[in-house]
N, C-alpha and C positions, 0 to 999 in steps of 0.2 A: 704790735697790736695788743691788745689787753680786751678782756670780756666784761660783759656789763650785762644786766637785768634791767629789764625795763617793763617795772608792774605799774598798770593800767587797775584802774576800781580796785587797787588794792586787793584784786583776786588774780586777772591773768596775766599771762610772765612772757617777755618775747627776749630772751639771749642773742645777743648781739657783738661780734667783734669787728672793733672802733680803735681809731690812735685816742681821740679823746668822749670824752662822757655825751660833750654837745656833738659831733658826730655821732653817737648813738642813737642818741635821739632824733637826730635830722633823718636817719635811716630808718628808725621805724617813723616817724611821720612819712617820710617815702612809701614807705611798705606800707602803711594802712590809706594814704592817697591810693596809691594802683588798687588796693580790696575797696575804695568807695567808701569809705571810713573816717572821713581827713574831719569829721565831730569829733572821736574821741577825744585827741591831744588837748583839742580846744576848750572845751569844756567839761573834762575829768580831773582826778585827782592823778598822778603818775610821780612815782619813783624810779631815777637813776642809781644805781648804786654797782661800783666795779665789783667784782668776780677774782678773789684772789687764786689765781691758777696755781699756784705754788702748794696749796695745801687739799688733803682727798676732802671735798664735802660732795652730800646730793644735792642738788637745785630742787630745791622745791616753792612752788610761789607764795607770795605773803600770808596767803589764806592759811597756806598749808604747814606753815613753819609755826600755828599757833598751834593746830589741833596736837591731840594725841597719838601716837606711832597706831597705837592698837583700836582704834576706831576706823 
């Protein structure tokens, strides 16, 4: 299994572990089908990107990985 980030509007972040990327994605289009949600995928912008588990980072979402630690 391997982990994955799956940012929606480029602001909110759903982690995900998947064998591959497109199984991640099918999984959260699953998961926002069951919350009534099945617009976002469809007509947003989203990023898949894997999660290297091997090394320490914070997850933080795209929004968040611009700003300043200290704001």
């Amino acid at each position: 299994m391997k982990a994955y980030e799956v940012t929606l509007h480029g602001t909110d972040s759903i982690y995900v572990l998947a064998p591959t990327k497109y199984r991640a994605l099918e999984l959260v289009g699953d998961y926002l089908a069951d919350a009534g949600r099945t617009d976002i995928l469809q007509s947003s912008k989203f990023v898949v990107r894997q999660i290297n588990l091997s090394e320490e980072q914070i997850l933080r979402s795209e929004r968040c990985r611009a700003c300043p630690l200290d704001e």
